[in-house]
C-alpha positions in Angstrom: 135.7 88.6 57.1 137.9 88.8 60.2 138.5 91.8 62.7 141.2 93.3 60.5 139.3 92.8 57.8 136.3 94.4 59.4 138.5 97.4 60.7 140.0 98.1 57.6 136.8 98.4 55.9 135.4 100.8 58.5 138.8 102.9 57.2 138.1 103.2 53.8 134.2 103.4 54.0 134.1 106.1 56.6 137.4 108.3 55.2 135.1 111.0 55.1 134.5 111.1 58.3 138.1 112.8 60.1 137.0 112.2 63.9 136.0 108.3 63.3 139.2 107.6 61.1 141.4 109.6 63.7 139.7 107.2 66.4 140.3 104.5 64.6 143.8 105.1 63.7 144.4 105.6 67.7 143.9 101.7 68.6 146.0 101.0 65.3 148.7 98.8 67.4 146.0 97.6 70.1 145.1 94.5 68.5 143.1 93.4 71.6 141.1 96.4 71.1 141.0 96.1 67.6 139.4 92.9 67.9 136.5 93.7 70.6 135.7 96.7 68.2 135.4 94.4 65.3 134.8 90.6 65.7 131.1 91.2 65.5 128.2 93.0 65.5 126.8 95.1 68.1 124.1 92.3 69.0 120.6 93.8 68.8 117.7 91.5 70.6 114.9 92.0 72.6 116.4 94.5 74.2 117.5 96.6 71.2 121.1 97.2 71.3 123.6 98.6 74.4 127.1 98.9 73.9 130.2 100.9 74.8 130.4 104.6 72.7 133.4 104.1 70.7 133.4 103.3 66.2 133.6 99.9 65.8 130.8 97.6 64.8 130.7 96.1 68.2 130.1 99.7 69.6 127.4 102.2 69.9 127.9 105.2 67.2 126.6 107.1 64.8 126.8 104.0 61.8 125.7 101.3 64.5 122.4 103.2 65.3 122.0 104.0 61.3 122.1 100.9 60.2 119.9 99.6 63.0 117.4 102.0 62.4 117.3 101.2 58.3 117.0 97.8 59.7 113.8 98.8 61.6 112.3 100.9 58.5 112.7 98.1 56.2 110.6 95.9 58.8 107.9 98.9 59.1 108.3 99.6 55.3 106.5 96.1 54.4 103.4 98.4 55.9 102.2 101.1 54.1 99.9 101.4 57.6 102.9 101.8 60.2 105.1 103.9 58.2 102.1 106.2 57.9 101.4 105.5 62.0 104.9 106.6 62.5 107.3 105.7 65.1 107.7 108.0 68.6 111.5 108.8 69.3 112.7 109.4 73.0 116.0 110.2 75.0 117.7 110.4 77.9 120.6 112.5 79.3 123.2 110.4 78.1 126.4 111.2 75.7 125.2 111.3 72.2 121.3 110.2 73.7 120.1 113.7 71.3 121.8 113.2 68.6 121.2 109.3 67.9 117.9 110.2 68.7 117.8 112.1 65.5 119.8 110.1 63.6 117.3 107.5 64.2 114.2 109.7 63.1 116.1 111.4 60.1 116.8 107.2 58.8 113.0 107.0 59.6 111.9 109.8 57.6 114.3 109.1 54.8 112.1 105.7 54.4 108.5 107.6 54.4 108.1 106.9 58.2 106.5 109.4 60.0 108.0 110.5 63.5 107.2 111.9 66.2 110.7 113.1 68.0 110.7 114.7 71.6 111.2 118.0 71.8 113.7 117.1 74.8 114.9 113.9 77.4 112.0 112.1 78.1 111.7 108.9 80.3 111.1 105.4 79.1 107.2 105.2 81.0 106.2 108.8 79.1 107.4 106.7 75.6 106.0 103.6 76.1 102.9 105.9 77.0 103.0 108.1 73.8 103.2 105.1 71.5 100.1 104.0 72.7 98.4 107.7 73.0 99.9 108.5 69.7 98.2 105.5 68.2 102.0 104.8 66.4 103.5 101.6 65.0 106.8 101.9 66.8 109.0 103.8 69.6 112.8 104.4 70.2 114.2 105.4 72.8 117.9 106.4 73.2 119.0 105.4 76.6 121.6 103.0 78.2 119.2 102.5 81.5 121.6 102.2 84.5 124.5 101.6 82.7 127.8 103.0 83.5 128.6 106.9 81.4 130.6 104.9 78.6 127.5 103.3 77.4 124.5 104.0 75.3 121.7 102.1 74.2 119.1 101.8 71.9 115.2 100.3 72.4 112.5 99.5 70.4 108.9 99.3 71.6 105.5 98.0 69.5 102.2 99.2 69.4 100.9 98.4 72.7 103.8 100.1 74.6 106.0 97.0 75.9 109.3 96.2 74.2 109.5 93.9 71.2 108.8 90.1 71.8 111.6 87.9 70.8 109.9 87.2 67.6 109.4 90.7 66.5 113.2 91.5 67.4 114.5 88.7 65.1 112.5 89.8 62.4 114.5 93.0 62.8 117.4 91.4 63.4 117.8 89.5 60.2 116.6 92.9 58.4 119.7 94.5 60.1 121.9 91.8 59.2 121.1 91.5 55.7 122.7 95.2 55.9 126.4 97.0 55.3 126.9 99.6 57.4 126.9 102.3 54.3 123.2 101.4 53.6 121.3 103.7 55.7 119.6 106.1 53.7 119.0 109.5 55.5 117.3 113.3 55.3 118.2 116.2 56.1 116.4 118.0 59.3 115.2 120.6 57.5 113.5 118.6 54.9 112.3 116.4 57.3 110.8 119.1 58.9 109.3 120.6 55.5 108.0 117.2 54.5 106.0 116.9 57.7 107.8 113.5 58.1 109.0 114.9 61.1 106.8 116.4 64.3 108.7 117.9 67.4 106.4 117.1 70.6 106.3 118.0 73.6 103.8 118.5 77.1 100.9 119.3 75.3 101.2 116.1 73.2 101.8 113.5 75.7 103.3 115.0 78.8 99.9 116.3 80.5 98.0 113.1 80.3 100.2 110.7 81.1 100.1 112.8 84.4 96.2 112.9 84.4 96.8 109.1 83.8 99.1 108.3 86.6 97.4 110.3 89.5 94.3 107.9 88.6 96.3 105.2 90.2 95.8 106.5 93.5 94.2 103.9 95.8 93.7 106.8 98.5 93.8 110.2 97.0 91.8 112.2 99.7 94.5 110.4 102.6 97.5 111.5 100.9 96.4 114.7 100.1 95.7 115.6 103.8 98.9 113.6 104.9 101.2 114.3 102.0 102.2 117.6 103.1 103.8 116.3 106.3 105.7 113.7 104.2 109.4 114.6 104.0 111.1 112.9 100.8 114.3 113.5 99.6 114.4 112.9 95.6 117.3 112.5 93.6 117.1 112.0 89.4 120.8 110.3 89.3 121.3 113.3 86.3 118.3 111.8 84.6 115.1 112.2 82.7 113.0 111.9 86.6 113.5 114.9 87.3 110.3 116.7 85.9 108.1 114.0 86.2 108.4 112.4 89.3 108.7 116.0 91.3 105.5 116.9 89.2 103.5 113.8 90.0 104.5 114.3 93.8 103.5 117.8 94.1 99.9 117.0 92.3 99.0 114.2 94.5 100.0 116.4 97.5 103.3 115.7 98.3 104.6 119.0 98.5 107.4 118.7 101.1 110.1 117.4 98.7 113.8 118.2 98.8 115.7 117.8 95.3 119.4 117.1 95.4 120.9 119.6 93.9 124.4 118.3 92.4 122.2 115.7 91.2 119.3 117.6 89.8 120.2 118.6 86.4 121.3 116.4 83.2 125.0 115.2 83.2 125.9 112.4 81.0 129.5 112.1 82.7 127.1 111.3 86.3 129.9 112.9 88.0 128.9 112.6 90.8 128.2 109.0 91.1 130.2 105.4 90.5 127.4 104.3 88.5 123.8 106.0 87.7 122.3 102.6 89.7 119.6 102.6 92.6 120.3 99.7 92.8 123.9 101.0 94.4 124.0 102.1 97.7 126.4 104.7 96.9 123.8 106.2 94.4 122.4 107.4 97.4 125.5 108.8 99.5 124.6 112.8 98.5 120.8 111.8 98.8 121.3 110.8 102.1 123.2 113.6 103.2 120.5 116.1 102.4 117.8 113.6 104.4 119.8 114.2 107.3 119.9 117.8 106.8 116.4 118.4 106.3 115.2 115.3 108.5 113.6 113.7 105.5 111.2 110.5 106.3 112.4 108.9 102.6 114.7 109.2 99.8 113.6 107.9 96.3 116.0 107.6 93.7 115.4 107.1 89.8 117.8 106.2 87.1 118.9 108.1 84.3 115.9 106.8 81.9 113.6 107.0 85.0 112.0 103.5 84.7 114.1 102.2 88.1 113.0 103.3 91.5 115.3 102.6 94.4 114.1 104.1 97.9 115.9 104.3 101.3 113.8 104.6 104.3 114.4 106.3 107.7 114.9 104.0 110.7 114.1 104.2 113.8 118.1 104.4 115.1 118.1 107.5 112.4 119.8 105.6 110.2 118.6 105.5 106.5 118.2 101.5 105.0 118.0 101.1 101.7 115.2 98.8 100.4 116.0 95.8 98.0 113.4 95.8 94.8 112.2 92.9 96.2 110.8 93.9 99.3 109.7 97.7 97.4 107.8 95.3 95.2 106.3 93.6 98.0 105.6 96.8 100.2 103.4 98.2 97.0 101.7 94.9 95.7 100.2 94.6 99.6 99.0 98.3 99.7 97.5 98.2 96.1 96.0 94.6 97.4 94.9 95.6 101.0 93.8 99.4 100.2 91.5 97.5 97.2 90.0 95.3 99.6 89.1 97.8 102.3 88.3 100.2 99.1 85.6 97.4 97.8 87.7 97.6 94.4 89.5 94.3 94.4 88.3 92.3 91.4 87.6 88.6 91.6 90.1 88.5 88.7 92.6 90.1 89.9 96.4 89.0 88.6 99.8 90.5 89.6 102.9 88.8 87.7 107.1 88.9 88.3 109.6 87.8 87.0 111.7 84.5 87.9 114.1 85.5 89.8 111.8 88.0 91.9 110.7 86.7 95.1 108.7 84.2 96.4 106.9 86.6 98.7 104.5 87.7 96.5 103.0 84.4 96.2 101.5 83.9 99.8 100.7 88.1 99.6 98.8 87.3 96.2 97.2 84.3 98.0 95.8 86.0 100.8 93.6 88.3 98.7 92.8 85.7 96.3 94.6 87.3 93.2 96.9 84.8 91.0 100.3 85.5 90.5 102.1 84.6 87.2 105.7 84.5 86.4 107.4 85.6 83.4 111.5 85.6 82.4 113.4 88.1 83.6 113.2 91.2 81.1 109.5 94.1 81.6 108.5 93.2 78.5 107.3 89.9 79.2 105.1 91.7 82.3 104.1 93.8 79.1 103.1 90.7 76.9 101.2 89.5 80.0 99.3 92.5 79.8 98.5 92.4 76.6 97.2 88.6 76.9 95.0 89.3 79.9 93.4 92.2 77.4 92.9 89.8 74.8 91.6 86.4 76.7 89.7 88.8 78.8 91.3 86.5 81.7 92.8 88.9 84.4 92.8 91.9 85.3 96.1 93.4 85.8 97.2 95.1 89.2 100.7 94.9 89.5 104.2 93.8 88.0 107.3 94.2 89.7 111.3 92.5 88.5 113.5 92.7 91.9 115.6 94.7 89.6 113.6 97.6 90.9 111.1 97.7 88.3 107.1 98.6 89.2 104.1 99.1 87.5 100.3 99.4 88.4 99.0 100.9 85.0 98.0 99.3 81.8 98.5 102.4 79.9 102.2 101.8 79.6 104.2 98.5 79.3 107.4 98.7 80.4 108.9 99.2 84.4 107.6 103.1 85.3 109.7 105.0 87.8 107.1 108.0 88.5 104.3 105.6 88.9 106.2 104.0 91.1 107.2 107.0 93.2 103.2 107.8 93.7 102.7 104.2 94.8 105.4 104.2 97.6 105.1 107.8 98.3 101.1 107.2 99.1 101.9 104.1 101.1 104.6 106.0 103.0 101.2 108.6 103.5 99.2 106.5 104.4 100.8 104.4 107.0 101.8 107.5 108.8 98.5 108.0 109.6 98.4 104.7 111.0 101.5 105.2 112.9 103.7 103.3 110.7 106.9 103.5 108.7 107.4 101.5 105.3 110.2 99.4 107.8 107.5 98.3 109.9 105.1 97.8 107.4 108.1 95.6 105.6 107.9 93.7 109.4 104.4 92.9 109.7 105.1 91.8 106.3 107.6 89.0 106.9 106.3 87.9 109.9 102.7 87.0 108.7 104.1 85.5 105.8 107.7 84.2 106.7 111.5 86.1 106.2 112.5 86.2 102.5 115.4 87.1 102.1 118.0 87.6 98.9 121.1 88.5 97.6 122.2 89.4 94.1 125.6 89.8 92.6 127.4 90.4 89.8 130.6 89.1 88.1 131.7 91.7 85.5 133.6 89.3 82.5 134.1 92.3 79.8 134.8 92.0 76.2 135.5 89.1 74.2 137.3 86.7 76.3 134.4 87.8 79.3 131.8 86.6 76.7 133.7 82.9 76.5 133.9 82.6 79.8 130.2 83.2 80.3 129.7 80.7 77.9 132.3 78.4 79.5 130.3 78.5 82.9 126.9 78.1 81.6 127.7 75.0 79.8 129.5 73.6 82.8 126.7 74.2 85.1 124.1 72.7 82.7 125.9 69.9 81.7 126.5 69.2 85.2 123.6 70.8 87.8 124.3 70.4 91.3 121.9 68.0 93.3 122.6 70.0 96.2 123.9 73.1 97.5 125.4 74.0 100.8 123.8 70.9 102.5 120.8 71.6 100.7 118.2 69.1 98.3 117.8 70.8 94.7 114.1 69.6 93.7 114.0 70.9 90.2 116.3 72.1 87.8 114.5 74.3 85.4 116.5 75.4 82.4 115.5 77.7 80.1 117.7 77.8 77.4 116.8 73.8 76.5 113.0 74.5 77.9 113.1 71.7 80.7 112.2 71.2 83.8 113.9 68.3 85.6 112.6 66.9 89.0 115.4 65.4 90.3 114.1 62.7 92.7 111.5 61.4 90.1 114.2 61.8 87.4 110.7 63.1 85.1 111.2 66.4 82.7 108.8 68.6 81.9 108.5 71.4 79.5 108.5 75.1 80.5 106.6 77.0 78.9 108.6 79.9 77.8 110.7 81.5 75.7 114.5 80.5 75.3 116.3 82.3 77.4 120.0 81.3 79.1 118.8 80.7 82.5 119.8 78.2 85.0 117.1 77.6 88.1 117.9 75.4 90.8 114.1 75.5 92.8 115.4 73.6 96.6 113.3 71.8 99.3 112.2 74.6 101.6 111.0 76.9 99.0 114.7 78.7 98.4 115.9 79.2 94.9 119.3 79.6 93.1 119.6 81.0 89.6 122.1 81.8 87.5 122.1 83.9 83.9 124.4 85.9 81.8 123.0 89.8 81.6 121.0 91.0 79.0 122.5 94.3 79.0 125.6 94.3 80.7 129.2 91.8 79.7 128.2 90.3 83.3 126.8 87.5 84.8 124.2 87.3 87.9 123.9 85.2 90.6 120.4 85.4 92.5 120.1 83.9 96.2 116.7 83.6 98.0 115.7 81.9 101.1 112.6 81.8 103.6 112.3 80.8 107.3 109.7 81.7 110.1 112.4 82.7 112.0 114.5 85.7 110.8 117.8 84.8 112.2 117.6 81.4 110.6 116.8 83.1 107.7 119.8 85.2 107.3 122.1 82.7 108.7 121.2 80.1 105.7 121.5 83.2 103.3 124.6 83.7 103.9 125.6 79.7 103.8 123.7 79.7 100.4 125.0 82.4 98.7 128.8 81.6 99.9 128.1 77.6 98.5 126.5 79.2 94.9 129.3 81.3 94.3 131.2 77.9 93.9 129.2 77.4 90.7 131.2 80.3 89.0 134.5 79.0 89.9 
């Protein structure tokens, strides 16, 4: 069927419903619109779905998440075992987070699957945690991530924590698709509730020892705890699901001098206060930094709404506050875990730390000083996750640290996705502890980049929404890997690695190798001199990313040929 097709359909299936049909009636003479809504399926992948909140099939609302969620009961169902495990339900403070939230377990429990809902908004590390602790099949959880306010989003995690693998999500996928969107089958709350089907948790489930859990990463406990207290952080949730955790694992470690901000403390899925709920955006932290001026605040940390994102800004010596890239947060808490193990005795002779692709090159020579390999995955947690999980298995590795420059961190094995509040402990302790070496995190950063050389990135974003964005995505990718540059800016490109065909081409040799990975629509351009250029459509967002990193002893040179770099790749978008 075609998009009028498909709209019409949504018209006479959902006539019951008076606020969808008087949506839908709205856009009746916007046929651009019209089309968007309707030309296809909300996509659902590895990353479950995220959309725009709007009816339409191409949109996040009540029938998309229904029919996803019969989707994902019909793959369960073909286990007597996992519907009786049960699947763990979580949400954050976005529009209609709650209530697709229990859509979602009301579709579960109208299959036979039991579920275990959250009693309120919980962050993505405490439900990647439960699943595990709760020994369940499955987990949801409701959340857009960083998203701007008009989306919402909807993820699915397996048994050991981490997000579905590629294969796992098109097994779902084709049980979605084999789907209308009048086929969900669904109880009532009540009955749910009567049946048992359904179980509300909350801190005495889950909450409490995923605490006792995270204050076990602690490399110096008895340090910070003397220390802490004369640590002055500035925290802001972004409106999200941080807000209880993070201020609860500071105060238990012993850093008790923390100043919340206020117009930013409490739930808001409009984010009112902010262009987008990002920590990734300097003007996240415009309020933030503000209060750290008033209070004289040595840091500000900043989580995003679904708390797994951990952007910090750091005081300098000038007063000023500079906000950290992920990439050099990454690198700032992968030395301390490394160094502190080493002095602490505790370092393993396995040790293994892994990022993602596009994440820097720094952590290579840090990892190579204290002997611990470094592995690379694609860029999406859940392959950190599945890296995890092989380590476990082979009984290879042992896991220390994970980081995507995206400003995602984890030091635990007890969850498998990016983890905001253990991250706050890990950069809030090395904060601690450095200060009583008479050090900030900025010239920690220093010492950093000049033992093992300036690297240096830059990331942007071209926003291409909606259908005709998505064909120009498409239109640039197959331009740029049909025809690779073999230099850029004055530059040698060694290797071309492509993901999507699963080769990497050594350009002076003219010999291809395969990569080892998953298909994924990446474009790699590794250069003489150790920089790197990559290009890749978003995951989550109708945008596509251009990633720029260099090195150089010196750090002039360094910035000058970043700039030179990223201004030359931009040309590969045009």
């Amino acid at each position: 069927m075609g998009y009028r097709d498909n709209y019409q359909a949504w018209l006479r299936d959902f006539a019951a419903d008076a606020q969808a049909v008087a949506e839908l009636k709205a856009i009746e003479g916007d046929e651009k619109e019209i089309e968007d809504r309707f030309y296809r399926n909300l996509s659902f992948g590895t990353a479950g779905m995220r959309g725009v909140l709007a009816m339409g099939m191409n949109r996040m609302n009540v029938y998309t998440v229904r029919r996803a969620t019969q989707g994902l009961a019909d793959f369960l169902s073909a286990n007597e075992e996992s519907r009786r495990r049960g699947v763990v339900i979580a949400y954050d403070s976005r529009r209609m987070s709650r209530e697709f939230a229990e859509e979602t377990a009301l579709v579960l429990c109208a299959n036979g699957v039991h579920v275990f809902l959250f009693d309120a908004l919980r962050p993505v590390p405490i439900l990647s945690y439960a699943v595990r602790h709760l020994h369940a099949a499955a987990g949801v959880v409701i959340t857009a991530s960083h998203n701007p306010p008009q989306y919402n989003g909807y993820k699915v995690y397996a048994e050991d924590g981490a997000q579905i693998s590629p294969e796992v999500a098109a097994e779902v996928t084709a049980k979605i698709d084999a789907l209308s969107f009048t086929a969900a089958r669904r109880m009532e709350r009540e009955a749910a509730l009567e049946s048992g089907l359904l179980q509300i948790i909350g801190n005495k489930e889950v909450d409490d020892d995923y605490i006792a859990q995270v204050k076990t990463l602690s490399i110096h406990p008895d340090i910070v705890r003397e220390e802490g207290k004369n640590l002055k952080i500035v925290y802001t949730p972004l409106h999200g699901s941080g807000n209880v955790p993070v201020r609860r694992i500071l105060n238990e470690i012993g850093i008790t001098n923390v100043s919340v901000v206020k117009e930013q403390e409490n739930p808001d899925p409009n984010f009112s206060t902010l262009k987008v709920p990002n920590p990734e955006d300097p003007s996240a932290f415009t309020l933030a930094i503000k209060l750290a001026d008033e209070v004289g605040a040595d840091a500000i940390f900043g989580t995003d709404p679904d708390c797994d994102r951990l952007g910090v800004a750091v005081r300098e010596k000038d007063g000023s506050f500079r906000l950290l890239t992920g990439n050099q947060i990454g690198c700032l808490m992968l030395n301390y875990i490394l160094s502190g193990k080493k002095e602490l005795g505790t370092l393993p002779s396995n040790g293994a730390a892994v990022k993602s692709i596009v994440s820097t090159e720094l952590a290579r020579p840090i990892c190579a000083a204290y002997g611990v390999e470094l592995f690379d995955t694609l860029t999406g947690f859940k392959f950190i996750g599945e890296k995890i999980q092989q380590f476990e298995d082979e009984k290879s590795h042992t896991f220390l640290f994970g980081f995507e420059e995206s400003y995602g961190f984890l030091s635990s094995t007890f969850v498998r996705d990016k983890d905001g509040v253990n991250a706050s402990l890990l950069i809030a302790e090395a904060a601690a502890y450095y200060r009583t070496k008479g050090k900030t995190l900025c010239d920690v950063m220093q010492e950093i980049f000049q033992t093992y050389g300036y690297y240096l990135e830059h990331v942007e974003s071209t926003t291409l929404p909606g259908i005709d964005g998505l064909k120009v995505m498409g239109e640039i990718m197959t331009r740029v890997r049909e025809n690779p540059p073999t230099e850029i800016g004055g530059v040698k490109v060694a290797h071309v690695k492509d993901y999507l065909r699963g080769t990497d081409t050594d350009l002076a040799t003219g010999a291809v190798a395969k990569l080892d990975y998953p298909k994924s629509d990446v474009l790699y351009f590794a250069m003489e001199g150790g920089h790197f250029v990559c290009v890749r459509p978003s995951g989550t967002e109708p945008k596509i990313k251009l990633y720029v990193n260099v090195n150089d002893r010196d750090e002039a040179k360094a910035r000058e040929l970043l700039s030179h770099l990223t201004e030359e790749s931009r040309k590969l978008l045009k």
